[in-house]
C-alpha positions in Angstrom: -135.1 273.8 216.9 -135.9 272.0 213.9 -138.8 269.8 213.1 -138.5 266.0 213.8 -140.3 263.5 212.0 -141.9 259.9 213.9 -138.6 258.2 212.8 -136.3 260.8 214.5 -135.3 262.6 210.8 -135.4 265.9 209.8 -138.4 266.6 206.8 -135.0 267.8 204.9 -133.3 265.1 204.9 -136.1 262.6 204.0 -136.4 264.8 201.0 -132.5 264.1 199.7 -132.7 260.9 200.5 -136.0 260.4 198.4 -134.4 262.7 195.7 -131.5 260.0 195.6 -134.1 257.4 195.1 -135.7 259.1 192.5 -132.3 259.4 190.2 -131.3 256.5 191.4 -134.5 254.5 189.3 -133.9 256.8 186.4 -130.4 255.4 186.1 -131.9 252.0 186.2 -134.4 253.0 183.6 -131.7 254.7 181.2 -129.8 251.4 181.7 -132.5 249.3 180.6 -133.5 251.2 177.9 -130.0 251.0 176.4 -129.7 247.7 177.2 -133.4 247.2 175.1 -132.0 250.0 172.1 -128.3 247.5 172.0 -130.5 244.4 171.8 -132.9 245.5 169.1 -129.8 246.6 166.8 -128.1 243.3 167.6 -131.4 241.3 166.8 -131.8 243.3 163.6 -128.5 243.1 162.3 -128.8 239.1 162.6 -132.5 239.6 161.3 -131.2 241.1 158.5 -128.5 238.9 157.8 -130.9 235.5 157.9 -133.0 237.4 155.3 -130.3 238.2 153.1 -128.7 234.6 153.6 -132.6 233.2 152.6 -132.2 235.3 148.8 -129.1 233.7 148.3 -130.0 231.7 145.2 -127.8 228.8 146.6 -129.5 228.4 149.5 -132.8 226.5 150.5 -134.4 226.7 153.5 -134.4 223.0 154.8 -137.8 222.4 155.4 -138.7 222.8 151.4 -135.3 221.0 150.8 -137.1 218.1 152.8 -140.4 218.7 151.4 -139.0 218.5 147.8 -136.8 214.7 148.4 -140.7 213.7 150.0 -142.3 215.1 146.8 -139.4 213.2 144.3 -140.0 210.1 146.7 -143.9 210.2 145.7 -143.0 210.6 142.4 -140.7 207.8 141.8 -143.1 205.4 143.7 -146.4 207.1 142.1 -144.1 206.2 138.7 -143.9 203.0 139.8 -147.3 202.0 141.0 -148.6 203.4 137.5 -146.2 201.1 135.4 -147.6 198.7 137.7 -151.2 198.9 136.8 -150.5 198.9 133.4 -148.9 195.9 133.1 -151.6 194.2 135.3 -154.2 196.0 133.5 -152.4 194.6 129.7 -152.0 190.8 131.6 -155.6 191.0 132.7 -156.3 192.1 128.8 -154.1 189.1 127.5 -155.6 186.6 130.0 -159.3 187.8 129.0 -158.4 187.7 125.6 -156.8 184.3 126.2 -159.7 182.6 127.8 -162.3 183.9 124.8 -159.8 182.6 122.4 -159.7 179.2 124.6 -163.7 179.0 125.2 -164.4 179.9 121.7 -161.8 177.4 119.4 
């Protein structure tokens, strides 16, 4: 007679089955490895696609296109202000000027 195992099962057949098993998780491992390899050249063909779209001398990336309209923004109203002082600064000349003249004739 043959051996029986606690389960009722032959030590043979325990061993295919458990062979099954075995390929059975190498399958799923080749299959995820491909599915990693076909993901990695998909993410680097876009990869390298964005980089070549960013050397484009057309394109700007648009957080310096918005940093640039805040910066010409600033400028205009730093333009602005400065014309600003310089009139008060010339009134505040005049008026000084104005009052000396007045104090003095």
């Amino acid at each position: 007679m043959h051996q029986v195992d606690a389960d009722g099962k032959s030590p043979g057949v325990h061993r295919e089955l458990t062979k099954g098993i075995g390929s059975l998780l190498g399958w799923r491992k080749g299959v995820r490895q491909k599915k990693i390899e076909t993901h990695r050249k998909t993410v680097g063909g876009s990869r390298e696609a964005y980089r070549e779209r960013l050397n484009c001398p057309g394109y700007m990336q648009p957080w310096l296109r918005a940093l640039l309209a805040a910066l010409s923004l600033a400028k205009g109203y730093l333009a602005k202000r400065s014309k600003l002082l310089a009139m008060a600064k010339i009134s505040h000349v005049v008026k000084s000027h104005d009052r000396m003249g007045n104090l003095g004739g």
